[in-house]
C-alpha positions in Angstrom: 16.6 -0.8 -10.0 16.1 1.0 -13.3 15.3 5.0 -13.5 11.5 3.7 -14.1 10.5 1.9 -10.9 12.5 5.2 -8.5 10.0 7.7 -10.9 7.0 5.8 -10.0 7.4 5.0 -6.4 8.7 8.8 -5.8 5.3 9.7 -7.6 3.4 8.0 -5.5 5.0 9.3 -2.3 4.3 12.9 -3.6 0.6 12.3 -4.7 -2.7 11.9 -2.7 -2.7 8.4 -3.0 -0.3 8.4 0.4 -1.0 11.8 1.1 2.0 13.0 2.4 4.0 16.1 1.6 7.4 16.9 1.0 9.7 18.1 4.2 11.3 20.6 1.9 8.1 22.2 1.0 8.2 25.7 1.9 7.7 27.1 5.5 4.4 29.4 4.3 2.8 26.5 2.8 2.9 24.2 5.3 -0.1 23.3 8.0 0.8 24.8 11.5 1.0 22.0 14.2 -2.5 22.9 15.4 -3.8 22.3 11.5 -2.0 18.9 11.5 -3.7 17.8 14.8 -6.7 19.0 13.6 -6.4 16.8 10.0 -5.4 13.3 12.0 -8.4 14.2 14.6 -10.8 13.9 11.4 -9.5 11.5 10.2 -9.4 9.2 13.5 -13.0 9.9 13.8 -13.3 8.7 10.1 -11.5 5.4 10.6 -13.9 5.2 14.1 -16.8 5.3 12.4 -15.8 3.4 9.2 -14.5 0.9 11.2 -18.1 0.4 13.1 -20.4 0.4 9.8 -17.8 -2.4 8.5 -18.7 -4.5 11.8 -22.1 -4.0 11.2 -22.0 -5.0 7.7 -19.6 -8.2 7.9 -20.3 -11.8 9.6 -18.4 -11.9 13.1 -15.9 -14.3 11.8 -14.7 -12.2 9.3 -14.9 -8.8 11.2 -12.5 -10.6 13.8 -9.5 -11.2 11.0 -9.9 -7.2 10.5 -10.1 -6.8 14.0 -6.6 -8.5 14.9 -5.2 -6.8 11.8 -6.6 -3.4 13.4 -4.1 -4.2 16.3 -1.2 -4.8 14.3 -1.4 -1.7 11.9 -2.4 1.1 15.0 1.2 0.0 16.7 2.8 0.7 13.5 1.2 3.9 12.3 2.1 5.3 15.5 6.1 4.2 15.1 6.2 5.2 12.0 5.0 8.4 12.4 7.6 8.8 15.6 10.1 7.8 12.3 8.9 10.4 10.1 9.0 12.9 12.7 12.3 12.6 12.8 13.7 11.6 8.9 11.1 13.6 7.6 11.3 16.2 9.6 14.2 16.9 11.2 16.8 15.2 13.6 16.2 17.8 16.3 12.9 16.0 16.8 14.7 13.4 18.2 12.9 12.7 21.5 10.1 15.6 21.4 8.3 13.8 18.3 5.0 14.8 19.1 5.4 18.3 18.9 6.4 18.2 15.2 4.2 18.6 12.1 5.7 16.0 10.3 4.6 13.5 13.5 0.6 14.7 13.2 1.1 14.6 9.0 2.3 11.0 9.1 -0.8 9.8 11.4 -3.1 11.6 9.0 -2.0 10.2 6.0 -1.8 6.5 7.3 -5.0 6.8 8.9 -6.4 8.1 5.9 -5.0 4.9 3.7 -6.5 2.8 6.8 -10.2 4.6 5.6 -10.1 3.6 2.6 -8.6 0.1 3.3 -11.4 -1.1 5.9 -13.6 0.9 3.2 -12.9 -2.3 1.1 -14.0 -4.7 3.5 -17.8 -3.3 3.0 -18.0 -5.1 -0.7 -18.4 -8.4 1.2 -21.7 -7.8 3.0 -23.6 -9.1 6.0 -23.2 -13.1 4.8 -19.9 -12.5 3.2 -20.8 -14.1 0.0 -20.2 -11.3 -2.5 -16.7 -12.1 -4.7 -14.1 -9.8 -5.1 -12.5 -9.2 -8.5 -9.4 -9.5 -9.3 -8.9 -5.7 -11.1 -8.5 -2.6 -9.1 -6.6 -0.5 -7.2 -5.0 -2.3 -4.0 -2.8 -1.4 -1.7 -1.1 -3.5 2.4 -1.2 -0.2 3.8 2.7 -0.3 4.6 3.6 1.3 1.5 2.8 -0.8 -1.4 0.2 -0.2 -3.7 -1.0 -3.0 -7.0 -3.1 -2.3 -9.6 -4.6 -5.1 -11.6 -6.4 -4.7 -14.6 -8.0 -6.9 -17.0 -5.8 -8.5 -20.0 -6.9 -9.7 -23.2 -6.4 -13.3 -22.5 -9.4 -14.1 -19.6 -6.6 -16.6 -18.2 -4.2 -13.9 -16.8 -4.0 -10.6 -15.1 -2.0 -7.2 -15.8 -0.4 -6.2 -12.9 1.5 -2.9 -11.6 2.8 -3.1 -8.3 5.3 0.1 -6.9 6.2 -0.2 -3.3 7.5 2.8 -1.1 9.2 0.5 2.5 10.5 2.7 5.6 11.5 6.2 6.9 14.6 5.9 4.2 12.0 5.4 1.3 13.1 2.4 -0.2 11.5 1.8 -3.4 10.8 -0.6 -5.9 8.4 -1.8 -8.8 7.5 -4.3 -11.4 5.2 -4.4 -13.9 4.2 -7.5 -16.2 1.2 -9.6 -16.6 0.4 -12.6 -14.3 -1.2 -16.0 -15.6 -4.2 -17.1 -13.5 -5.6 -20.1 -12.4 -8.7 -19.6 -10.0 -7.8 -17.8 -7.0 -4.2 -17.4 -8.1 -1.6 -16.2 -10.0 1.8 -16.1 -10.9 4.3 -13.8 -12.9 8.2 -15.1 -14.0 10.6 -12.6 -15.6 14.4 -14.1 -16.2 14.9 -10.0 -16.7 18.3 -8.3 -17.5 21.2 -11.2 -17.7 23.2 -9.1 -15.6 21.1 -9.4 -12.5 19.5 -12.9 -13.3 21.0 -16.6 -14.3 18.3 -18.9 -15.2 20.7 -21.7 -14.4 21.1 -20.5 -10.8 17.9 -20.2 -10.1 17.1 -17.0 -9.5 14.7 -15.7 -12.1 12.2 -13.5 -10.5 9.0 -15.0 -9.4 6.1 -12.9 -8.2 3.0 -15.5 -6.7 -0.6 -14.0 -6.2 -3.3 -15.5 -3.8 -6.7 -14.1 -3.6 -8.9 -14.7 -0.5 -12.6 -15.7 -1.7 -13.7 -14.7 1.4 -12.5 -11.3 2.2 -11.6 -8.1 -0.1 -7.5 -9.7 0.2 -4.6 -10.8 -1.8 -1.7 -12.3 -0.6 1.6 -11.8 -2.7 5.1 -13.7 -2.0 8.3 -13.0 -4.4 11.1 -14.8 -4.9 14.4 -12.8 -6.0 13.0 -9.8 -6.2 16.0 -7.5 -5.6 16.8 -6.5 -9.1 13.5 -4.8 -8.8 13.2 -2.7 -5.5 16.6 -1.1 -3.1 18.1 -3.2 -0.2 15.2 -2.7 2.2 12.1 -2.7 0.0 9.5 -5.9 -0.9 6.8 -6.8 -2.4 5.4 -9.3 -0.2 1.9 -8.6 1.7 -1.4 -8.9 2.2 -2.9 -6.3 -0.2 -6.6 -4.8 0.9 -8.8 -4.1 -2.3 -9.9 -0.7 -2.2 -12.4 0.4 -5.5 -12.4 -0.1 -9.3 -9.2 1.5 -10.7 -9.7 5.1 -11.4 -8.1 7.3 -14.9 -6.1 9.3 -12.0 -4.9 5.6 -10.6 -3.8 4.7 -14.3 -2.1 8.2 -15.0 0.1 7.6 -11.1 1.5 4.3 -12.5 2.2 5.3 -16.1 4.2 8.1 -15.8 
């Protein structure tokens, strides 16, 4: 993967966007582990009550695809913050990872992404009607994050997509602009010869498939590994979350 994609994936790891911080940041400036509790405690509460308004504002039959997604993502924020205790902290955490920072910072910062995520799902409305564009700022809540804007030609889409996977930080990205037809969307790029032969078959494909009923877009690549390390990927199921922001733009450009 080229100097490019690392810059903007490592930029988005040290933003707001995931809201983490550095473990090397210095000792003075970091939260004590009453301060960190005390962050993911708001937050929880703000996912709680989120989460209620969003059932109250949805049909049932969508509020239950959220609801078995809930599941899913609650087991994995609380792994991967026992991961980060320990990778982003330090291996002496090993086996007391609830008394580390780095454990309470990690909930925080997922459970904040998880905010703004369900946040999405209010768009819809009570008879789930209301369409979701394609542009904006999106992101599966596992570490990848898409933004989509509008391209000159009404028939496609330009896409930036920079994806952080795992405790290690694996990291990729790919930028280009997808043709759409309807609901979907694909993007082909035969890329550096070096890492692609057309005649082989494995040009890069990325495929796009928006939900019409749900704030959602699905995404499945095909040899993608010239453009993310060994244990990144693009595939997911990406939540919208708002309209694309200058500060949004300004993360992916740089």
């Amino acid at each position: 993967m080229n100097s490019t994609a690392f810059r903007i994936a490592a930029i988005l790891v040290a933003t707001s966007i995931l809201g983490l911080k550095g473990a090397d940041e210095p000792d003075e400036k970091r939260p004590t582990l009453a301060k960190a509790k005390a962050a993911f405690q708001k937050a929880d509460a703000e996912l709680n009550r989120v989460y209620r308004e969003v059932k109250s504002l949805v049909p049932d039959w969508l509020f239950e695809e959220l609801r078995e997604e809930q599941k899913e993502w609650l087991a994995y924020r609380d792994e991967h913050a026992m991961s980060d205790a320990v990778f982003n902290g330090s291996r002496a955490n090993e086996g007391r990872e609830k008394e580390a920072v780095e454990y309470w910072e990690s909930l925080a910062a997922s459970t904040g992404t998880r905010v703004e995520m369900i946040r999405g799902w209010k768009a819809k409305g009570k008879d789930g009607s209301a369409e979701t564009p394609w542009t904006g700022l999106w992101t599966d809540g596992y570490g990848g994050w898409l933004l989509l804007e509008a391209a000159a030609d009404p028939k496609t889409v330009r896409f930036e997509i920079s994806v952080v996977r795992g405790p290690t930080a694996h990291m990729g990205s790919i930028t280009g602009v997808a043709r759409r037809n309807g609901e979907a969307g694909f993007f082909t790029d035969q890329g550096d010869p070096e890492y692609h032969d057309a005649a082989e078959g494995t040009e890069t494909w990325l495929f796009f498939e928006k939900n019409p009923t749900a704030p959602r877009l699905k995404i499945r690549g095909i040899h993608t590994s010239p453009y993310h390390g060994a244990r990144a990927y693009f595939d997911g199921t990406y939540t919208r979350l708002r309209d694309a922001t200058p500060d949004d733009h300004q993360l992916f450009e740089q």
